[in-house]
C-alpha positions in Angstrom: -37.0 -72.6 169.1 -38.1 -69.4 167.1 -36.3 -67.7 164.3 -34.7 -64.8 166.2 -33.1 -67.5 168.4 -32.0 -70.3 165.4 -30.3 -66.8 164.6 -28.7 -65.7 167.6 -27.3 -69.4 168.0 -25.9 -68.9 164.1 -24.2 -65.6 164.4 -22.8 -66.8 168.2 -21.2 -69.7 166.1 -19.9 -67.5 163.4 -18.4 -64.9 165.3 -16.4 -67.4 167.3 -14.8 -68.1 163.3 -14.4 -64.3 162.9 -12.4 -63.9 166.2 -10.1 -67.2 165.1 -9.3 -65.3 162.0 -9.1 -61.5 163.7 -12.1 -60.5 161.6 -13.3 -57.4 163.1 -16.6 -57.3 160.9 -17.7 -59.6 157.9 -19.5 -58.1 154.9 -22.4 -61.1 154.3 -24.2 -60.5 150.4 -25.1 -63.6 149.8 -29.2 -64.3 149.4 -28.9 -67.6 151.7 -26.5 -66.8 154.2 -28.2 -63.6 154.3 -31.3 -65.4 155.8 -29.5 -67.7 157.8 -28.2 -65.6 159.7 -31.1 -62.7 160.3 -34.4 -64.3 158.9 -34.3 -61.4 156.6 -36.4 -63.4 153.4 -35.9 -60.3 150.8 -34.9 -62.0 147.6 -31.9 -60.7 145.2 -33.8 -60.5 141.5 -30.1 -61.4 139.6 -26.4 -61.3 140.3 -25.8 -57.8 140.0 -29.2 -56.7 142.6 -28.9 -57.0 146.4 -32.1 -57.0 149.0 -30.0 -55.8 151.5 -26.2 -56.7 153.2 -25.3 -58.0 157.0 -22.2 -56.5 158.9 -21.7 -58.5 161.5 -18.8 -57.6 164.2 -18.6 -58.7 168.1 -21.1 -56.5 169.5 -23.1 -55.4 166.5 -25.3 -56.5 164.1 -27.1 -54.6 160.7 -29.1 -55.2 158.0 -28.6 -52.6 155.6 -31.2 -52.2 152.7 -33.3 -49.4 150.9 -36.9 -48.4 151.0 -38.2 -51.6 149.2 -37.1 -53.8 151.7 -37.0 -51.8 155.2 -40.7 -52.6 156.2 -40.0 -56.5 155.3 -36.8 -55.7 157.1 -38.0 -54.5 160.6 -40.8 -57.6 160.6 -38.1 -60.5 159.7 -34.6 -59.5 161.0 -35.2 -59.7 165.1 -32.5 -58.2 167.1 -30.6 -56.5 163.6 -29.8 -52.8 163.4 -31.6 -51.4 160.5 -29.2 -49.1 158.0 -31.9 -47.4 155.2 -29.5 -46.6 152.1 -30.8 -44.7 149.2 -27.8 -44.8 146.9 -26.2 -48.3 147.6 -24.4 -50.1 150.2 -21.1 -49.1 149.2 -21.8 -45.0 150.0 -22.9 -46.1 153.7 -20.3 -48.9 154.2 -17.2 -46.5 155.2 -19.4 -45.5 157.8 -20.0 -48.1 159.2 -16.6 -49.7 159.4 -15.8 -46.0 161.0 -18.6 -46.4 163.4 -17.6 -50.0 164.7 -13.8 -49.2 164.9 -13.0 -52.2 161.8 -9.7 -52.6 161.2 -10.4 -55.9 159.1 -13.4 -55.9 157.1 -14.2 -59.7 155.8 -16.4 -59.9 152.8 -17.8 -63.0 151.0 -15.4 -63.1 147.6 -17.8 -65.3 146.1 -20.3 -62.6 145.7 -18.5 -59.4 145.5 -17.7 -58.3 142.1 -14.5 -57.0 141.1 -15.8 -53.5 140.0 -18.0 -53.6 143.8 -14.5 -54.0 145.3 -12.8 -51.8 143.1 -15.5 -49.0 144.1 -15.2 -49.7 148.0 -11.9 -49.2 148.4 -12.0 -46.0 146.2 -15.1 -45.3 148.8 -12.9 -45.7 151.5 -10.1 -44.3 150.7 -12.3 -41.0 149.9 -13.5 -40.8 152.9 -9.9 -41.4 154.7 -11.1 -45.0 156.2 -7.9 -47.4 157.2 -9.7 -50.9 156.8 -8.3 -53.9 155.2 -10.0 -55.7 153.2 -10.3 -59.7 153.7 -11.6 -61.7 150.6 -14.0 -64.8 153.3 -14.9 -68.0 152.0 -16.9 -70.9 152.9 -17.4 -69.2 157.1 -21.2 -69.6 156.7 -21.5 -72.1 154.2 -19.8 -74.1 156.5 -21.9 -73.6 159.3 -24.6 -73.6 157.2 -23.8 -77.6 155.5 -25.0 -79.1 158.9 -28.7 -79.1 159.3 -30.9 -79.1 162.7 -34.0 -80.2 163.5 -36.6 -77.5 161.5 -34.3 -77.3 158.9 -34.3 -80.9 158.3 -38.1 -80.7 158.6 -38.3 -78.0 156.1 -36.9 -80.4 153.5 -38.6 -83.3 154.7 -42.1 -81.8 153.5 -40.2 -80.4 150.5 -39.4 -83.3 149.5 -42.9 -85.2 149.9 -44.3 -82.6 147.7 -41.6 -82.8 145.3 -42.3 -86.7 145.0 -46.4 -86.5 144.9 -46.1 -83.9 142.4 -43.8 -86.6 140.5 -45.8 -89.4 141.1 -49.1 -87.2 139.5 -46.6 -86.1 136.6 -45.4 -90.0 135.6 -49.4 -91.0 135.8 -49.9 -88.4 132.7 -47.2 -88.8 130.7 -48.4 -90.5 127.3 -46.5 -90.7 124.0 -46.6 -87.2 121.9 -46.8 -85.2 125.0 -44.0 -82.2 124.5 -40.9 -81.8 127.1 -42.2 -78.3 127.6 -45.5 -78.9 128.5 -44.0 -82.2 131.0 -42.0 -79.3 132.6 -45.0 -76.6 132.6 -47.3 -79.3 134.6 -44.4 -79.8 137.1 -44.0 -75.9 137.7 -47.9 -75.2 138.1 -48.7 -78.2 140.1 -45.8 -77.8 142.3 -46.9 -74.6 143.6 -50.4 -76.1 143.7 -49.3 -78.5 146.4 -48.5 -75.7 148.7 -44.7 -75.1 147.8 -43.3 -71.5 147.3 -41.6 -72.2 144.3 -39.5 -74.9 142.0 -36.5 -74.5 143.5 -34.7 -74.9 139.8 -36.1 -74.8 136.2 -37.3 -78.4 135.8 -35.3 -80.8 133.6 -37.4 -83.2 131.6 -35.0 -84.7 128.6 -36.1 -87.5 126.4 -34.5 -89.6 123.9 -31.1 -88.4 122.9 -32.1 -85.2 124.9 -31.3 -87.6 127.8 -27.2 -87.6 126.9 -27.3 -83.9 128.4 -27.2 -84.2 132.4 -28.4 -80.2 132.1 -30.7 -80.3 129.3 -33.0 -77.7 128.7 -36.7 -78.8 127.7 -37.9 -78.5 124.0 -40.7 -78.7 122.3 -40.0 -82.5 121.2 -42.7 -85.4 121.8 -42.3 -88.0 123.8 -42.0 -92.0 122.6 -42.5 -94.9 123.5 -39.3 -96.9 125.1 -37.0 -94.5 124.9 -35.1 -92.8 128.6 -36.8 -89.9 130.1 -34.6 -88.2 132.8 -37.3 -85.9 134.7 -34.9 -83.9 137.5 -37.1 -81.5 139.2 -37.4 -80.3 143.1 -39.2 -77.7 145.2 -38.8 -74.9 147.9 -40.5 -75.0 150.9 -40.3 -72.7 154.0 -37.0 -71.8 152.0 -35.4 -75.2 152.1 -35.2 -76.9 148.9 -35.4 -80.4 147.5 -33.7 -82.4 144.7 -35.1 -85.2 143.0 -34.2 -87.7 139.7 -35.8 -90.6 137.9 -35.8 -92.1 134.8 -38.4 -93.8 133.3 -39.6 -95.4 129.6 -43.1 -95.3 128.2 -43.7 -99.1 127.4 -41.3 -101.8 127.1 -37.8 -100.6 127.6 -35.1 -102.0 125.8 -32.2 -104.4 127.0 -29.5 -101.3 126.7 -31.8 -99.0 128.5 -32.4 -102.0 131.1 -29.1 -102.9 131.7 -27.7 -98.9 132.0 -30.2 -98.1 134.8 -29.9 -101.0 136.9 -25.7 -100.1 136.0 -26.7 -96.3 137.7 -29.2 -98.1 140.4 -26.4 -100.4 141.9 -23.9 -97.5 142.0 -26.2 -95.2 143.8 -27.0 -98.2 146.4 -23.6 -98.6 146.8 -22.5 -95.4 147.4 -25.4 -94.4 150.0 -24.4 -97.9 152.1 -21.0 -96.2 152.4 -22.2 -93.1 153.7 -22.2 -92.2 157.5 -20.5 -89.4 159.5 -16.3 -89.6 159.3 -16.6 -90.8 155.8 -14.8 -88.6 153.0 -17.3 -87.2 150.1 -14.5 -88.0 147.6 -14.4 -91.3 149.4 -18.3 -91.9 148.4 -18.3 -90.6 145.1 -15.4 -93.0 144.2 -17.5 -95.8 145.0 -20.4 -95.3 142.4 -17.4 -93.9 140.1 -15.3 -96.7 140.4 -18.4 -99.3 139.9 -19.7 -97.5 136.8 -16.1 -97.7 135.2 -15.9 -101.6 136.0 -19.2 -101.9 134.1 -17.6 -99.9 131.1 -19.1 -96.6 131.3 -16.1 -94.6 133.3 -16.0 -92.0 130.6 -20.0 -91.5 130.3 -20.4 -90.5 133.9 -18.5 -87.0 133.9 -20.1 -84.9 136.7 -20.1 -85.1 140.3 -22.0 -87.5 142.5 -23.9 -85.3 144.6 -24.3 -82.1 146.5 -25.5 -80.7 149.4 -28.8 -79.1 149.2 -30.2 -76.4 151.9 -31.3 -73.0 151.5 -29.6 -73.5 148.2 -30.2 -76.2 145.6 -26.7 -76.6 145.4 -24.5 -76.1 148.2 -21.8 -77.7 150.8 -20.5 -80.2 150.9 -20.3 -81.7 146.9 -19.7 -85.5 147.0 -17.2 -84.7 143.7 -13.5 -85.9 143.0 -12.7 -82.7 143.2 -13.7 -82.0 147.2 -12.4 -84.0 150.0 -14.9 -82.9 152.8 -15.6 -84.9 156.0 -19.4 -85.8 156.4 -20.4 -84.8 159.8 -24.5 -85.6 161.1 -27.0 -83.6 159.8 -25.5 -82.4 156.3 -27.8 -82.7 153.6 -26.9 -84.4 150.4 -27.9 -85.5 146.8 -27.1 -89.1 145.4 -27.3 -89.1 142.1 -25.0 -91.3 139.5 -25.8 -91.2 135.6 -24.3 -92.2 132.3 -24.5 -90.2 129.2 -24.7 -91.9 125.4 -24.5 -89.1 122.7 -27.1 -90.7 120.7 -28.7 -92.5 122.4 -29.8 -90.9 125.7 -28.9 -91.4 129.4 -29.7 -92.3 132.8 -29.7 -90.4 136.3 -31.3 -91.7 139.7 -31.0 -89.3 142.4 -32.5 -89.2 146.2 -31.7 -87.0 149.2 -30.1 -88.0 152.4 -29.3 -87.1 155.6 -26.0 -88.0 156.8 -26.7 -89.9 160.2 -23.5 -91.1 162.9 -23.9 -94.7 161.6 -25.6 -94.7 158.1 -27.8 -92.6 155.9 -31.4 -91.6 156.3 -33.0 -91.6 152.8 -35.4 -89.0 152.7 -37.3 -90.2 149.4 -40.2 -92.4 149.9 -40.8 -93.2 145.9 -38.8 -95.8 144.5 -35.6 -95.2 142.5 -36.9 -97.5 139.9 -40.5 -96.5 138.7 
């Protein structure tokens, strides 16, 4: 199946959830969903720039961007009508909605801004367009949570690059060699193996650097038997991939011993209890509730896992905070930790595919290197 038809599949599925919720035409900004939807690659450079926006209604489809993008445009997004906007989206937009007859304009509230919505109304009402507006969430994402076949492909390859990348990385690291210049190698070499990009700034924390589950990589050297958390990943064809270990140079200590094989069993456990039906909040209370038995409840404060996609992060999350049903084909993270001030900390993550029966884990390198 080719790109213009993964596409027309896509919007036929989303504009079955427009007509459930009387959605005449929905307003899509966001980068990913963007793509999904129209194979339109143009990247957005930061939060406040835009490549281009969808309006997608019953009968019509458009890609509206400016003269950076409209070549890129007209080669990627098959079967899209092309709007070419000089002064923003938001001067062509009333037209549009005029044009298709909108009553109810959905847009993604995630990604408008309040001063974007403040100036479209003020846009519309100027130009004497009746349209109400309909803050959307989660229509795409949704759709977008559940993988098929080259998408799952995509982040199969993703990920064996991710991992030989890693296994080249642990082969050089040697006491007195910077986090920096750990987190350098993995960005160059990455894109050496054939991937577009990392698909986030690579974390490489050592010693009590290790206690911060986000920490940012310094210009400290790396010793001997102390935790090194390296959490790094790739994009490939778009699709991205998400990978933890943990490792010591030398002889590890008893602590650091008996923390990892603490994080080790409760990422086991958790991906034995995964399979399609199951509740996320349901698996990330089994590796939450084993790392609290063991003592450490209060050093293990993040979420287990997310999915990962088009996005590095995306639906569903495997967090206390979501209760999503896992269906086949989602995408997720596994990835428990505990957290020492002090001392350091320990996170083992792999990527799985949730299957009808089980889990399908997509990492060939052991947890425990």
């Amino acid at each position: 199946m080719d790109e213009k038809e993964k596409c027309t599949q896509r919007l036929r599925k989303l504009r079955k959830r427009l007509h459930a919720q009387s959605i005449d035409m929905l307003w899509v900004l966001k980068e990913e969903n963007r793509r999904y939807l129209s194979g339109f690659r143009g990247r957005d450079g930061q939060c406040d720039e835009s490549a281009g926006s969808l309006f997608i209604s019953e009968s019509r489809q458009l890609l509206a961007t400016d003269f950076r993008y409209t070549r890129q445009a007209e080669t990627e997004a098959h079967g899209f009508e092309l709007v070419d906007y000089s002064k923003g989206v938001i001067k062509v937009l009333p037209r549009i909605a005029r044009d298709a007859d909108v009553r109810r304009l959905g847009f993604e509230a995630g990604r408008v801004s309040c001063i974007q919505f403040q100036k479209l109304s003020e846009a519309l009402k100027n130009e004497q367009v009746s349209v109400e507006l309909v803050p959307c969430e989660g229509l795409i994402e949704d759709l977008r949570s559940v993988k098929d076949a080259s998408e799952l492909d995509a982040i199969r390859r993703s990920v064996a690059i991710t991992e030989g990348v890693l296994a080249l990385i642990l082969e050089e690291l040697e006491p007195g060699i910077s986090e920096k210049e750990v987190a350098w190698s993995i960005e160059k070499r990455i894109r050496e193996k054939g991937a577009e990009e990392i698909s986030f700034p690579p974390i490489v924390a050592s010693g009590k650097n290790a206690a911060f589950p986000h920490a940012i990589p310094t210009d400290r050297r790396i010793r001997k038997g102390e935790p090194i958390i390296i959490d790094m990943g790739s994009r490939l064809d778009g699709y991205c991939s998400d990978m933890t270990r943990t490792v010591t140079l030398g002889r590890p200590d008893a602590e650091f011993a008996d923390i990892v094989n603490i994080v080790y069993d409760a990422q086991q456990k958790a991906i034995a209890a995964i399979r399609a039906g199951v509740s996320s909040r349901f698996v990330d209370g089994i590796a939450r509730d084993y790392i609290d038995r063991k003592g450490f409840g209060d050093k293990f404060g993040h979420g287990l896992g997310h999915g990962v996609g088009l996005a590095v992060h995306e639906m569903p999350a495997l967090s206390p905070r979501q209760d999503t049903q896992l269906e086949a084909g989602m995408v997720v993270t596994v990835e428990p930790g505990i957290y020492i001030p002090g001392w350091g900390g320990v996170r083992l993550e792999n990527m799985i595919v949730v299957q009808p029966d089980g889990a399908d884990v997509l990492n060939r390198m052991p947890v425990l290197v």
